[in-house]
C-alpha positions in Angstrom: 60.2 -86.3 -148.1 62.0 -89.7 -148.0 60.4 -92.7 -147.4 61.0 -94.8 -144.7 62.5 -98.1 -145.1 65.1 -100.7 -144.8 66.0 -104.2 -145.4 64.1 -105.3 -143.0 60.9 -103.0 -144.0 60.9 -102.5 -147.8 58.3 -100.8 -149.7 55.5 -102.2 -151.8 56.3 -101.7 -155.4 52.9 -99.7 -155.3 54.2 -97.2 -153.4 57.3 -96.4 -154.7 55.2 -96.6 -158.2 52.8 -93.8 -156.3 55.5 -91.7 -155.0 56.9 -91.5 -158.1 53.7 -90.7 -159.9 53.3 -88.0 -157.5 56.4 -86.5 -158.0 56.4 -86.7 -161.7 53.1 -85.0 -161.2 54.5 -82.1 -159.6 56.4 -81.1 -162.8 53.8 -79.3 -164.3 52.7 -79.3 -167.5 56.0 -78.4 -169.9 57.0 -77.3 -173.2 58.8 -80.3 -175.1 60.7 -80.6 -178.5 61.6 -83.3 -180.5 61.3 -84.8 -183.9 58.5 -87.6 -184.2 59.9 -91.9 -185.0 57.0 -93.5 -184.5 53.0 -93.2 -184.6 50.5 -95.5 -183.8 46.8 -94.6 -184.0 43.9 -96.6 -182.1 40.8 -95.4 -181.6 40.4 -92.4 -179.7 44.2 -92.4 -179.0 47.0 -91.8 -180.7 50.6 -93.2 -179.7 53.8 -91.1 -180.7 57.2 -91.5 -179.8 59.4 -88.1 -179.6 63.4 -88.6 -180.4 65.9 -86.2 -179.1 68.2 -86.4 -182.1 71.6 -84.7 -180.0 71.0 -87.0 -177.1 69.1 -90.1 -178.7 66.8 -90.4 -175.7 63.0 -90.8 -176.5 60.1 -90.3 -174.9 56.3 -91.6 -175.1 53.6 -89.4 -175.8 50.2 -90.3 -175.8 47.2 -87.8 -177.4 43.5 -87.9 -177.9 42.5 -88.1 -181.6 41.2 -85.0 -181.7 44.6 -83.0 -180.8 46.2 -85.1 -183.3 44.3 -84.4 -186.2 44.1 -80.4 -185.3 47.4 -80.6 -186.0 48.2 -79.0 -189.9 50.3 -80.4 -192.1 49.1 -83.9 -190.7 51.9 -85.2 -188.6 54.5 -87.8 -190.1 57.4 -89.9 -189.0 60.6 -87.7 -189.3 58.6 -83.9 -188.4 60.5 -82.1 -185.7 57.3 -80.6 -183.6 56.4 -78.8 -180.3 54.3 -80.5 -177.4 52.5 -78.6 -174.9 51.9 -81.4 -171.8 51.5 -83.3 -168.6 54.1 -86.0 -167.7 52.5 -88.6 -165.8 53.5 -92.6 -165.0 51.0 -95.4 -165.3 50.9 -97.4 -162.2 49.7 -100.8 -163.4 52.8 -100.8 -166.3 54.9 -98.4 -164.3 55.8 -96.3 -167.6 56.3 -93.0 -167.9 54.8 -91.1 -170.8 53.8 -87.5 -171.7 50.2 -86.6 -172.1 49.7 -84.4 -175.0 47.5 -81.2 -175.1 48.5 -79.5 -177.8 50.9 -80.2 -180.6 52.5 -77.7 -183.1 54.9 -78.8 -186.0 57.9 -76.5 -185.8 57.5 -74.5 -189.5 60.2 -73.9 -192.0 60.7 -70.2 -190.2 61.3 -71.7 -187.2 63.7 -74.2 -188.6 66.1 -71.8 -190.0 65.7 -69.8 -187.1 67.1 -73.0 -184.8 69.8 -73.9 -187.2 71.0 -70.3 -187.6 71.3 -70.2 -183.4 72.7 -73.4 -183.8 75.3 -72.1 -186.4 76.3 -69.2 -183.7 77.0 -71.9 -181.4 79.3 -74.0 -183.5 80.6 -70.7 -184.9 81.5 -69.7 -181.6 82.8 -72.8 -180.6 85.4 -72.7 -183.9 84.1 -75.8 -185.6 83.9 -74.0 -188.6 87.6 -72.6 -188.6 89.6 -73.2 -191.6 92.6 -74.2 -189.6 91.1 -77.6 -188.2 90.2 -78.8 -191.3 92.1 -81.8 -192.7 93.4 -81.2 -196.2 92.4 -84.4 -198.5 95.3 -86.7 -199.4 96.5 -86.4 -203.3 95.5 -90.3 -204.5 93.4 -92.4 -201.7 93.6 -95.5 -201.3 90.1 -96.1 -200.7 87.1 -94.0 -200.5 84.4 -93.9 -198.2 80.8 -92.6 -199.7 77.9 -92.7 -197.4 74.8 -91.8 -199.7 71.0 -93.1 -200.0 71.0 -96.4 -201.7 70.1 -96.5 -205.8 70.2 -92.5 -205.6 71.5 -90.3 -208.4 74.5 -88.8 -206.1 75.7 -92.5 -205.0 75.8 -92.9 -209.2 77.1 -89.0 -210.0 80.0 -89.8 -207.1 80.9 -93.2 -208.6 80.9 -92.6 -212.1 82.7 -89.1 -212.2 85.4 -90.1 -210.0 85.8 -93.5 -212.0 86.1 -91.5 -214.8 88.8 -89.5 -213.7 90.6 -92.0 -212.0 89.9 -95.2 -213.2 91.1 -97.7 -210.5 89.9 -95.7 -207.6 87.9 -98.0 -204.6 84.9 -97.2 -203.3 83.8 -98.3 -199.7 79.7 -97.9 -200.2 77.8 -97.0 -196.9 73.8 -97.1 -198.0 71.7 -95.2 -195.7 68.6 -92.9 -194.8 69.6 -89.7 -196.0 66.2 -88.4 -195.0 63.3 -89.0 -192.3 63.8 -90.6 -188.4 66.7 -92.5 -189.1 68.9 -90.4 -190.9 71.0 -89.0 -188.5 71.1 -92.6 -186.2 72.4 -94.2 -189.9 75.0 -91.7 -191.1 76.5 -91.5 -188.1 77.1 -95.4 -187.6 78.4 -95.0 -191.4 80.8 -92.1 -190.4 82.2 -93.9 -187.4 82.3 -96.8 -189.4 84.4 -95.5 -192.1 86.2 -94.0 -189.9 88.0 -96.6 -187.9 88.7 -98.3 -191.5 92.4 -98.1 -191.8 92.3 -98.5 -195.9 89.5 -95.2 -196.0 91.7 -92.0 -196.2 88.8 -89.9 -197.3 84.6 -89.9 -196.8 82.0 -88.4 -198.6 79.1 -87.8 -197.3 76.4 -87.3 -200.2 72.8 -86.6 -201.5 71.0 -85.1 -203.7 69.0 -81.7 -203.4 65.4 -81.4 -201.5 63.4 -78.8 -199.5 64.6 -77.5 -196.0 62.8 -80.4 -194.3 64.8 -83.2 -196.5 67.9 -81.7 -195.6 67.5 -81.1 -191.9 69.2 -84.0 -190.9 72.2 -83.0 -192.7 72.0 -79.6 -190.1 71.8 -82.2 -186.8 74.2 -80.8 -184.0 75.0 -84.7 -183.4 75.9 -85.5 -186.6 77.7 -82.0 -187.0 79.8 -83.0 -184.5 80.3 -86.6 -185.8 82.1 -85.3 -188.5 84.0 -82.6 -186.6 85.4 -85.6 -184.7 86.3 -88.1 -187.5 90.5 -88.6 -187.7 89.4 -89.2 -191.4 88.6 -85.9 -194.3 85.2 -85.5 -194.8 84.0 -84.1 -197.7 80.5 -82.8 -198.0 78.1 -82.8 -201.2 75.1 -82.5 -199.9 72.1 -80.8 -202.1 73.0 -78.4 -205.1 75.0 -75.4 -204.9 72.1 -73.1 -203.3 71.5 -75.8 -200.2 74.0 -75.1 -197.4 73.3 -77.2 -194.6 75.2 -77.0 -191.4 77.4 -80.0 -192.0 78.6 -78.2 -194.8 80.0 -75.8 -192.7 81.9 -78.5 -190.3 83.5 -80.4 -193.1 86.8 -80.5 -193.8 85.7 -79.9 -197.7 82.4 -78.7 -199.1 81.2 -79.7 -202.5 78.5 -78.0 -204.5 77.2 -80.6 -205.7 77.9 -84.6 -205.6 79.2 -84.5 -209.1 82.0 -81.9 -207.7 82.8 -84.5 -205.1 83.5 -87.3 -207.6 86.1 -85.0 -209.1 87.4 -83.1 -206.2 88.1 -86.6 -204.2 90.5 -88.2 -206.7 93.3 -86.5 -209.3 92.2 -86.7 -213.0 93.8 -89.6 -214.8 94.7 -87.8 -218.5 95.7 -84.3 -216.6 98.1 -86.3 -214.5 100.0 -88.0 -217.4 100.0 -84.6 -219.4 102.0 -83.1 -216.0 103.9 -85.9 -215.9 105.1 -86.0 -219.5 105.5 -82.0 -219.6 107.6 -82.5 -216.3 109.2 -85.1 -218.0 110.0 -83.1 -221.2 111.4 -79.9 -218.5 113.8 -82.6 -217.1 115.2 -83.6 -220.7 115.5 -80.0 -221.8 117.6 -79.4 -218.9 120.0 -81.9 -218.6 120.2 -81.5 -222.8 121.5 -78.4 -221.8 123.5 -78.6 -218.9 125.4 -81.5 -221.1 125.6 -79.2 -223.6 127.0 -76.3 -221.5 129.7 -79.0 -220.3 130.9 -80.1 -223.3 131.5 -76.5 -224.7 133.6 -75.9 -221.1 135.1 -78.8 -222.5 136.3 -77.8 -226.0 136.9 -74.0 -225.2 139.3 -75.9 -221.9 140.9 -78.4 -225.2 141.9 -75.1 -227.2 143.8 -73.6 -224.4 147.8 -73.7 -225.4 148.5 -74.9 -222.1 146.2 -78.3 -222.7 147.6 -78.1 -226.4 151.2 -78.0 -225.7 151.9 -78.3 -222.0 155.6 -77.2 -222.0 154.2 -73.9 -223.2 153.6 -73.2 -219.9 156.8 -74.2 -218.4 159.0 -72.9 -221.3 157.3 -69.4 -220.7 157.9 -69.6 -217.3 161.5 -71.0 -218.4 162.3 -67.0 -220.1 161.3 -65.1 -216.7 163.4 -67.4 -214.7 166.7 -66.7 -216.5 165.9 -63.1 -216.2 165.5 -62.9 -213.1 168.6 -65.5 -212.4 170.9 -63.0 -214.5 169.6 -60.2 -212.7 170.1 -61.7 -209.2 174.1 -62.2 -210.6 174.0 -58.4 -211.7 172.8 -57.1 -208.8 175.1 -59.8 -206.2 177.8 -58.8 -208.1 177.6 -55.4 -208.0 177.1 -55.2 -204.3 179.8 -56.7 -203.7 182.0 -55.0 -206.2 180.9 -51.6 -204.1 181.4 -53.6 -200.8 185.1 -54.3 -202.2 185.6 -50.6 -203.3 184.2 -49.8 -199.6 186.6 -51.8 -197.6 189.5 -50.9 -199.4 188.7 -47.3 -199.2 188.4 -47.9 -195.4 191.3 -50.4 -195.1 193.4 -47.6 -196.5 192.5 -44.6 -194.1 193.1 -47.3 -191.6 196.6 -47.7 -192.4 197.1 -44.3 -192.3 195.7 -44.0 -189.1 197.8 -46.7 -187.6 200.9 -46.1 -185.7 202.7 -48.7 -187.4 202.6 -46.3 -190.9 204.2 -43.6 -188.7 206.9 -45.8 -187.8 207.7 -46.8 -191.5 208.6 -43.6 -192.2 212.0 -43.2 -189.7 210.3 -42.9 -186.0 210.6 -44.9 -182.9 208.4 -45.7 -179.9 210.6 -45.0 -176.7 209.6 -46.5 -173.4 211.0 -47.0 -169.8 211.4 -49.6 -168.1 207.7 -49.5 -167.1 206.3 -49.4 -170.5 205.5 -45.4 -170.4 206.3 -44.0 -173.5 209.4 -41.8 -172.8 208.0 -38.1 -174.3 210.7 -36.0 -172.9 214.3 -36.7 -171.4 213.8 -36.0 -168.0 211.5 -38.4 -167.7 215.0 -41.2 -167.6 218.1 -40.8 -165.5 221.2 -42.0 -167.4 221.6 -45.9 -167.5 218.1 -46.6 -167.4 216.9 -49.4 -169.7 215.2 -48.2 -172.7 213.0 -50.3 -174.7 213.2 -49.0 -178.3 210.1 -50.2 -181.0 211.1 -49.2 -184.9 209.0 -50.1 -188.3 210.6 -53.6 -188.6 210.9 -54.9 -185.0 212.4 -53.9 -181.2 215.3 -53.3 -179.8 217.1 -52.3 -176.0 218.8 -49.5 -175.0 220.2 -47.2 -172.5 219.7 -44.0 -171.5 223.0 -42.0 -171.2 
């Protein structure tokens, strides 16, 4: 129930310390996970602090000395365990702490067990589809390793990309790549490297190791880390038989750190061999196009048109008389047979005509009205006749 009070009637810290101690104590005992940072023995008790690694909250947990020594393997800082207790809160520091019953270390069984649920989860979620992952740029200008300091894959990473590519830079990120702290470190790194504008590509790195070494490398948080970097990530974690979860997540996965060295930068000696093939593809090409022109050229130079170019025009110079003469042939016999043809008609004409009729001795007779006069009864005697002969007119009368 709520507690009474007010501003004018506050509570004694004591009992809002109790009430909270009493409803802590109502949890029950509980089932807790989480991987062990910290262990302090005194005498009779033994102090442990329990890290959840996705959400980074911890918790106290406090043991007699005889649970923590049933436990087998002995416990260490780092081991990812199981603790069966009571939560309670100390009223004189007003802490809150778990009191331990029974502690089991999770085994290598139930590891892979966890990480293989885990891996369904990601799966499902499609972190591990190929088409979100970045593809790496051809020649960065800086690299980003994150790797355990001294170790032999900082040194395999260093020196085979080196080698390939001499003048390649190298942002170095040292950190735990094992234990407590390795998931809290590389993913300070990651982010890190991530918001450097110079880093176009990171590599993550270590060597190999047993399941338990490499668990960090399988942390949901730090899978997602990398599934969230703007940057490629490339992982070379372990040797070609280890395949931790981050593996899975990354935009690239290298067997081994040695593959990363030579899978992050182009090889120096293979580039200059393209290059110079490429180079030796270009001259053969333009050799030969130039080539191909200046034949064009001289089989163009050998044409008798470009020898001699009044060959052309005194060829042309033949078919145009011909065809002038031929026009004059063919004009003037069309009109000799349009000559012919109006003569021909020209002569039935005249013929035809009246006029011929009157050349030969006849005479047109009309009246005084202009009828032509056909038979004498037609005119009474004295009326005017008007008389028309071959070569002109004359009057007459009728008698």
């Amino acid at each position: 129930m709520p507690l009474d009070n007010s501003a004018e009637a506050p509570l004694p810290v004591r009992t809002v310390a109790r009430s909270i101690a009493e409803w802590v104590g109502r949890l029950g005992r509980v089932w807790v996970e989480g991987q062990v940072t910290q262990i302090s023995r005194r005498p009779g008790t033994v102090f442990l602090t329990l890290r959840d690694p996705v959400a980074d909250v911890s918790l106290s947990v406090t043991c007699s000395r005889g649970v923590h020594e049933a436990v087998r393997p002995p416990l260490s800082e780092g081991d990812r365990i199981v603790v069966h207790g009571q939560p309670v809160v100390h009223l004189l520091r007003g802490s809150l702490q778990l009191q331990a019953l029974e502690i089991r270390p999770v085994g290598v069984g139930e590891l892979l067990a966890r990480l293989e649920r885990l891996k369904g989860v990601l799966r499902a979620e499609g972190l591990f589809d190929a088409d979100r992952k970045k593809p790496l740029p051809f020649l960065p200008r800086t690299v980003g390793l994150i790797t355990g300091r001294a170790s032999a894959a900082e040194r395999d990473v260093l020196e085979n990309a080196r080698r390939r590519w001499p003048a390649v830079r190298f942002d170095v990120r040292n950190v735990a790549v094992q234990g407590h702290l390795a998931v809290e470190q590389c993913m300070a790194a990651l982010g890190a490297l991530d918001r450097e504008p110079e880093v176009d590509v990171i590599v993550l790195a270590r060597g190999g190791g047993s399941v338990e070494d490499l668990l960090p490398f399988s942390d949901e948080a730090l899978c997602r880390a990398v599934v969230a970097c703007r940057t490629p990530v490339v992982s070379a974690i372990g040797h070609e038989p280890d395949s931790p979860l981050v593996d899975a997540v990354a935009d690239v996965r290298c067997s081994t750190p040695t593959d990363a060295g030579k899978r992050v930068v182009p090889d120096y000696a293979e580039e200059v061999a393209r290059i110079g093939l490429l180079r030796d593809r270009a001259r053969r090409v333009v050799v030969g196009l130039v080539r191909r022109e200046i034949t064009g050229l001289d089989a163009a130079r050998t044409r008798p048109v470009l020898a001699d170019p009044r060959t052309l025009v005194s060829s042309r110079l033949v078919d145009v008389l011909g065809l002038r003469d031929r026009s004059r042939r063919c004009t003037s016999a069309a009109l000799d047979r349009a000559g012919h043809d109006l003569s021909h008609t020209r002569a039935r004409v005249v013929a035809l005509s009246p006029k011929a009729t009157l050349d030969r001795g006849y005479a047109v007779v009309q009246d005084k009205d202009g009828h032509v006069v056909r038979d004498p009864a037609q005119v009474a005697t004295g009326d005017p006749l008007h008389v028309r002969v071959a070569e002109g007119e004359l009057e007459a009368t009728a008698r």
